[in-house]
Structures are given as structure tokens and as C-alpha cells.
C-alpha positions as CSV (number, residue, x, y, z in Angstrom):
1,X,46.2,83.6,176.7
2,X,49.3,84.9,178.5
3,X,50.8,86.6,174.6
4,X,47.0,87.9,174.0
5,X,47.3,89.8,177.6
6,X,50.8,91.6,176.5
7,X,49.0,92.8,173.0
8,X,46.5,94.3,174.8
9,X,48.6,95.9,177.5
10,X,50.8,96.9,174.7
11,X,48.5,98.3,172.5
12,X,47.1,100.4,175.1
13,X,50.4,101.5,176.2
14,X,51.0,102.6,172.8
15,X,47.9,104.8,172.6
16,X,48.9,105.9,176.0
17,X,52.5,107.5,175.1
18,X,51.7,108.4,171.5
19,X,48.2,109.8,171.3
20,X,47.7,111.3,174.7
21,X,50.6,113.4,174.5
22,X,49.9,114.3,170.5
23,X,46.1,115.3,171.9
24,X,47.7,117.8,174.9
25,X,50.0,119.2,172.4
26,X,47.5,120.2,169.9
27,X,45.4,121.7,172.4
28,X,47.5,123.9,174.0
29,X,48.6,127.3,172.6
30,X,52.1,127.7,171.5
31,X,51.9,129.9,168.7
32,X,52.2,133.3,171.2
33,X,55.4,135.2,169.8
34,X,56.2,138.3,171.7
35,X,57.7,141.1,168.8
36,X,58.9,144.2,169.6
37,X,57.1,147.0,168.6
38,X,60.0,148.7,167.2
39,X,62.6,147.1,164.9
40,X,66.4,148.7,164.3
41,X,68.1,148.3,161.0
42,X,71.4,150.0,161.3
43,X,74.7,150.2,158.2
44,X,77.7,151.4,159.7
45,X,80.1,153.0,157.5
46,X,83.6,152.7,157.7
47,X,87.0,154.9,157.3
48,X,88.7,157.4,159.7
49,X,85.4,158.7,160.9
50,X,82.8,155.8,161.4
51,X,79.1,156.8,160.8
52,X,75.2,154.9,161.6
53,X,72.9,154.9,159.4
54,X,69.4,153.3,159.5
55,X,65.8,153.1,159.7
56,X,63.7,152.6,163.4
57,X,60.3,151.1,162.5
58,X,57.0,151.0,164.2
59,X,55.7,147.9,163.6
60,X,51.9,148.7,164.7
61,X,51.7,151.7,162.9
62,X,54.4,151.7,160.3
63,X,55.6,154.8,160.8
64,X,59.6,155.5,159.8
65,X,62.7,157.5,161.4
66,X,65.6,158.0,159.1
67,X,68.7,157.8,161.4
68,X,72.2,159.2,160.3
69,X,74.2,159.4,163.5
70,X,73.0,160.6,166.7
71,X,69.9,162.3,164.3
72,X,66.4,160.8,163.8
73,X,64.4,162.5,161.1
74,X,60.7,161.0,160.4
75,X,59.7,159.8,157.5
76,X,56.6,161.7,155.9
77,X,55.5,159.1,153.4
78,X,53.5,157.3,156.1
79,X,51.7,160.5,157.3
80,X,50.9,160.5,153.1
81,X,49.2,157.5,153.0
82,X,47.6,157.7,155.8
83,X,45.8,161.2,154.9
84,X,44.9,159.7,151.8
85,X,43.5,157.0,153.2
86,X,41.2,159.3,155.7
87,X,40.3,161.7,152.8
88,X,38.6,158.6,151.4
């Protein structure tokens, strides 16, 4: 009887350490990333003078800035599309 009593407690030690936490992880949310709203991708060019190039995007509205030094031009294609799309 003694063996059948260490099963038991076994067993339910078992479901204790393997299914309770498995059941709090899947209920809790950790799929929350935090992104930026704006992302950077700068080229810098070498020789004697070094230059920056790049694009700055909005990532909720996709708009575009061309960068060449300390310069930011925006982009127009995304004003295009988007009074396409409100002409439809």
C-alpha cells in the first residue's frame, strides 16, 4: 500500500509542476511588443568627406523622408497613393 501512496503523490505532483504552470502560461498575454513608430535606415558613405544617407519611416502611416546629410526631403509617392485611394 505504502508504493500505491508514492504513485499517487507522485502523479499528482507531476500534474502540479507540469500542467499548472503550462495552464498560467497560456493564459497570460505575452505577445505585447512595443515598436517604435518611426524606423531609421541610414548608409554612410565613405572617403575624405563622409556622407548619411537614408530613409526615416512612419510605420502607422507609411509615409517616407529621404535623408542625405543634415536634409530630410519627403517622399511624395505615399501622398499618391493615398489620393488615389480617397478618389475612389
Amino acid at each position: 500500500m505504502k508504493s500505491k501512496d508514492n504513485l499517487l503523490k507522485g502523479i499528482i505532483i507531476g500534474i502540479g509542476v507540469i500542467i499548472v504552470p503550462l495552464i498560467l502560461m497560456g493564459t497570460t498575454n505575452n505577445t505585447i511588443e512595443n515598436k517604435s513608430k518611426y524606423e531609421l535606415r541610414v548608409q554612410k558613405l565613405g572617403g575624405p568627406n563622409i556622407h548619411m544617407r537614408g530613409f526615416l519611416v512612419n510605420t502607422e502611416t507609411g509615409e517616407t523622408w529621404f535623408l542625405v546629410n543634415n536634409k530630410k526631403t519627403k517622399s511624395k509617392e505615399v501622398d499618391e497613393i493615398n489620393n488615389l485611394k480617397m478618389k475612389n
